[in-house]
N, C-alpha and C positions, 0 to 999 in steps of 0.2 A: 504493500500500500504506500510507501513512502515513496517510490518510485513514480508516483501521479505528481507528484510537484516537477518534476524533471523533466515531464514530457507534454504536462497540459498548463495552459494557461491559466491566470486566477478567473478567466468568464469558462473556460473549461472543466476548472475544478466545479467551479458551482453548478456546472450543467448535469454536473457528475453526481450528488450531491441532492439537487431537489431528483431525478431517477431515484438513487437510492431511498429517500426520504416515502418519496409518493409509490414506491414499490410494496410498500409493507401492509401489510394483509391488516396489519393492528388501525393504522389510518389510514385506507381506502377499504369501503365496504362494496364497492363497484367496480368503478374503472381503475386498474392499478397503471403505474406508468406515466411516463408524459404521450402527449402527440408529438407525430415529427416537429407539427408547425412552433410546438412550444419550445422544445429544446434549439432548433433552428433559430427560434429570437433569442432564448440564452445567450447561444454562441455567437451570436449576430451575425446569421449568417443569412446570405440571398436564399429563399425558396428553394431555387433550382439549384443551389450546390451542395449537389449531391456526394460529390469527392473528398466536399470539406465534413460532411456528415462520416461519412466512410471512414477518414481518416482520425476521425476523432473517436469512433466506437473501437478503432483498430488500436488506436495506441492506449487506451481505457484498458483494453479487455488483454493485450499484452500484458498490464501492467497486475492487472487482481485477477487471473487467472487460475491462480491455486486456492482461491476461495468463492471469487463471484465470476458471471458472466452477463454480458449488457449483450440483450438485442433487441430489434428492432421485428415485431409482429405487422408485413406491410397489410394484412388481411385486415388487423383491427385496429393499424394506426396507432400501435404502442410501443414505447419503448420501455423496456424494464431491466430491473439488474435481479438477476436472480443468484442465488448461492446454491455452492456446489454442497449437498448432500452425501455421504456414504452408505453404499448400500443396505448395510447392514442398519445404519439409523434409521433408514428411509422406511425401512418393515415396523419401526415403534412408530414412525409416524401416521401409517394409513393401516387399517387392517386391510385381509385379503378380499373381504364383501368390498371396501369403498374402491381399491384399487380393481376391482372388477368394474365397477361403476362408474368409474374417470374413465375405463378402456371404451368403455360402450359410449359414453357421450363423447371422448375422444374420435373415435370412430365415425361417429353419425354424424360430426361435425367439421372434421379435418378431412376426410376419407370421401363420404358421401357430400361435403360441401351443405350441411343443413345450416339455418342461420342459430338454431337453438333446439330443444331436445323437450317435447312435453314431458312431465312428470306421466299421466296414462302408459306414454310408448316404455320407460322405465319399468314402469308394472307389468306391463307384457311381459318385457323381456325380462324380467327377472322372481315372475310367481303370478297367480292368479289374485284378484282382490281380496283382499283379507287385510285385517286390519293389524293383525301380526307381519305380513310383508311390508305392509302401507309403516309401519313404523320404524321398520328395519331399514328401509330406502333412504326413509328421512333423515333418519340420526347418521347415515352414511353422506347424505346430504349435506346433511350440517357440517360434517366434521371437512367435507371436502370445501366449503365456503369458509371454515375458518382461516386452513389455509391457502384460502386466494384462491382456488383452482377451478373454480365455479360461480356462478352470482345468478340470482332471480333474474327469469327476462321478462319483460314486460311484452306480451305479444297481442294482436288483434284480435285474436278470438278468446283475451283474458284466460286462457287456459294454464296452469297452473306449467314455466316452463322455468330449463336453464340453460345458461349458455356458459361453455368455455373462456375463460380468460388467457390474455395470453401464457399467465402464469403455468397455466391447467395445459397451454399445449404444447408447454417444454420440461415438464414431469419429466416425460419418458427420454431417456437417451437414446442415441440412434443405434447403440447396442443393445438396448434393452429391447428395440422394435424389430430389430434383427433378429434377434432371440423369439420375438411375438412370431415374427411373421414366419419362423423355418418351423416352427414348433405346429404350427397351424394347419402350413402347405408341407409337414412331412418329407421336407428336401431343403439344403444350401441353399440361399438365394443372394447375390450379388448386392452389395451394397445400395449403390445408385439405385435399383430396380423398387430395394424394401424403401430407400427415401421418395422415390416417386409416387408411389403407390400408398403411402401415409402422406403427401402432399406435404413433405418433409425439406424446402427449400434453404439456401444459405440465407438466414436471419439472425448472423453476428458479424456480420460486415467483413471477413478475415477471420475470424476467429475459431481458433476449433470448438468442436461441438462432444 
């Protein structure tokens, strides 16, 4: 971390800064992240310089790479910093129900391009109505909105929905989807192919993933 002074600017550091602030699940109950357009005026930069954006998530994410990683979600217009988890903490953090639940709204929403996921198609897919399921989805619910990786959507037919965060559609590593998707289809499958097919694009500017 002390390596951000050496390579960003003080309108840099702070673009750095409100990300990390507005990324946190504790203060955003919604939208986590900046928009481009917001960090853009941070660094005071033209709209369309794109290179100057580029270059600043690059030398960010060089720099807090062994803890955090900054991207940018072009789908929902967010930028966030997320922190690197270890696997083994990551199992106290979700149980195997909610991580089943982030896959499927992952899924229906990265994969099939849905804009949000009703609570009903949930209950399909994971038990018959009863109000022992209906309880179990929720508190899986819950726990997955505490931490950021989901949020109520507000849809037109007021039907009871959620939609993915960006937070929620960088959970999964692209090894961990690699793992999903061989386990599935019962065969090796090529990298590129499994990030194509999870709609799995470079969204850290440079940065590995």
């Amino acid at each position: 971390m002390e390596r951000l002074t050496a390579v960003l600017s003080p309108d840099e550091e702070y673009a750095f800064v409100q990300i990390m602030f507005s990324s946190s699940a504790s203060v955003r109950s919604d939208s986590f992240g900046l928009s481009k357009r917001e960090v853009m005026k941070i660094l005071k930069l033209k709209q369309e310089d794109e290179q100057g954006l580029i270059s600043f998530l690059k030398r960010v994410n060089q720099s807090i790479s062994r803890y955090f990683q900054v991207v940018y979600d072009e789908r929902r217009d967010r930028i966030v910093a997320l922190i690197h988890v270890p696997a083994r903490q990551a199992r106290d953090l979700l149980s195997s129900e909610s991580l089943a639940l982030l896959m499927f709204i992952f899924y229906h929403q990265e994969v099939l391009q849905n804009e949000y996921t009703l609570f009903a198609q949930l209950l399909e897919a994971f038990g018959h109505e009863s109000l022992d399921v209906r309880r179990k989805i929720l508190m899986n619910l819950d726990a997955l909105m505490k931490l950021g990786a989901v949020v109520k959507y507000e849809n037109p037919s007021n039907e009871e929905a959620y939609a993915l965060t960006t937070i929620g559609s960088r959970l999964f590593s692209d090894s961990y989807l690699k793992r999903f998707a061989e386990f599935s289809h019962s065969q090796q499958l090529h990298m590129d192919d499994v990030l194509k097919f999870f709609k799995r694009y470079n969204l850290t500017a440079g940065a590995d993933s």
